[in-house]
C-alpha positions in Angstrom: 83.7 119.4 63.6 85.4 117.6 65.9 88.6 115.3 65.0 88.8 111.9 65.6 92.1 112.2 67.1 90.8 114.6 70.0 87.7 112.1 70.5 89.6 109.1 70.9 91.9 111.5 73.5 89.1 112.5 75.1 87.5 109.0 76.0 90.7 107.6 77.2 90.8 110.4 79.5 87.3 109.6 80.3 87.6 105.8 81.0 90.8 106.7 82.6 89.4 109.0 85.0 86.0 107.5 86.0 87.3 104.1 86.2 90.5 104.6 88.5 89.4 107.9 90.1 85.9 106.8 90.6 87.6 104.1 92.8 89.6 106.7 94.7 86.1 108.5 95.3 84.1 105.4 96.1 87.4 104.4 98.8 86.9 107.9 100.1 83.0 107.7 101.1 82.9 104.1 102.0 85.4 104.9 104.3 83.6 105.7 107.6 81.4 102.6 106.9 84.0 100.1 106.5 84.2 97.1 108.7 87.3 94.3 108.1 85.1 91.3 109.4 82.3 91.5 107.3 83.9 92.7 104.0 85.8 89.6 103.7 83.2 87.7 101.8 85.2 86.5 99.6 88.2 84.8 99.2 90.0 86.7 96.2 91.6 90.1 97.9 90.6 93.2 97.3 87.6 91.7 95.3 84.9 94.3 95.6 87.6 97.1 94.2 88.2 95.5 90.8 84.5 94.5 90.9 83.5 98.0 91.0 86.3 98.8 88.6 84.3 96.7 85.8 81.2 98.0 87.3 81.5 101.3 86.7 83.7 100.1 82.9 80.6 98.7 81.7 78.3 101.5 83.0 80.2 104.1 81.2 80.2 102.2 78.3 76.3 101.6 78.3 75.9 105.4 78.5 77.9 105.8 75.8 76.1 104.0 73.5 72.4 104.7 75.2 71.6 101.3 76.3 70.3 102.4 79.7 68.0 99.8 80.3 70.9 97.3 80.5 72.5 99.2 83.8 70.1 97.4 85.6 71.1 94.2 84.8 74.7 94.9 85.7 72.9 96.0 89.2 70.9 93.1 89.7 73.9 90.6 88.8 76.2 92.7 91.2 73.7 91.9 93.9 72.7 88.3 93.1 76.5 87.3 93.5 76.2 89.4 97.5 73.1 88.0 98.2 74.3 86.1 101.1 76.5 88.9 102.7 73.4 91.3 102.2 71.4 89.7 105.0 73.8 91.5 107.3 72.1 95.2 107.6 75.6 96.9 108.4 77.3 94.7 105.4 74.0 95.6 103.3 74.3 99.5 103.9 78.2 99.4 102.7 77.3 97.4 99.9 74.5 99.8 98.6 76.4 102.9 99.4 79.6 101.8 97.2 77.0 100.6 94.6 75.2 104.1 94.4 78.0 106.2 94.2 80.0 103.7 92.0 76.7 103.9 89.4 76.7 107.3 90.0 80.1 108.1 89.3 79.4 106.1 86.0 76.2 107.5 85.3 77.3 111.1 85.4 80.9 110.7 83.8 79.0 109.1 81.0 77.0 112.0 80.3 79.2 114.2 80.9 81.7 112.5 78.1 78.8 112.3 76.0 78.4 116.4 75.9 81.8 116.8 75.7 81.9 114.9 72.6 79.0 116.5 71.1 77.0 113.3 71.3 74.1 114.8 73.5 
């Protein structure tokens, strides 16, 4: 049986690593897509980065406790607040790039916490 000590361990490692690391990855393959002008949507800096931060927080955290259905809503609410920059195709192709791989990173971190902790 596992201890609660080592599970507790094992999701702060978790969090730690697809939250802050996920961003690191998501930087990484946005990269050659990034343009200055169009990003600047908003006027808080560096918004998208702590957007996907929480993004990919309450993704993991859905996995975790198997309310799949709900990821969609977190989608769908991410792209309600773009809608406006998304009418721009090159803006629109960043923005569903960062947004797959972000959920991605999520999705599959998830799981693979979840088998690490015995829970699948």
């Amino acid at each position: 049986m596992i201890s609660l000590i080592y599970k507790i361990m094992v999701l702060i490692g978790g969090y730690t690593a697809i939250i802050f690391i996920g961003s690191i990855i998501v930087k990484r393959i946005c990269k050659p897509f990034h343009f200055e002008e169009k990003i600047q949507l908003s006027s808080v800096p560096q918004a998208g980065k702590y957007i996907g931060i929480f993004e990919r927080l309450l993704i993991l955290t859905l996995v975790l406790i198997d309310q799949y259905g709900v990821i969609g809503f977190v989608l769908a609410a991410k792209s309600v607040a773009r809608f406006e920059g998304l009418k721009d195709q090159r803006f629109a192709e960043y923005y569903l790039i960062g947004t797959l791989v972000s959920t991605s990173i999520a999705l599959v971190g998830g799981l693979g916490l979840k088998w690490v902790l015995g829970l699948i």
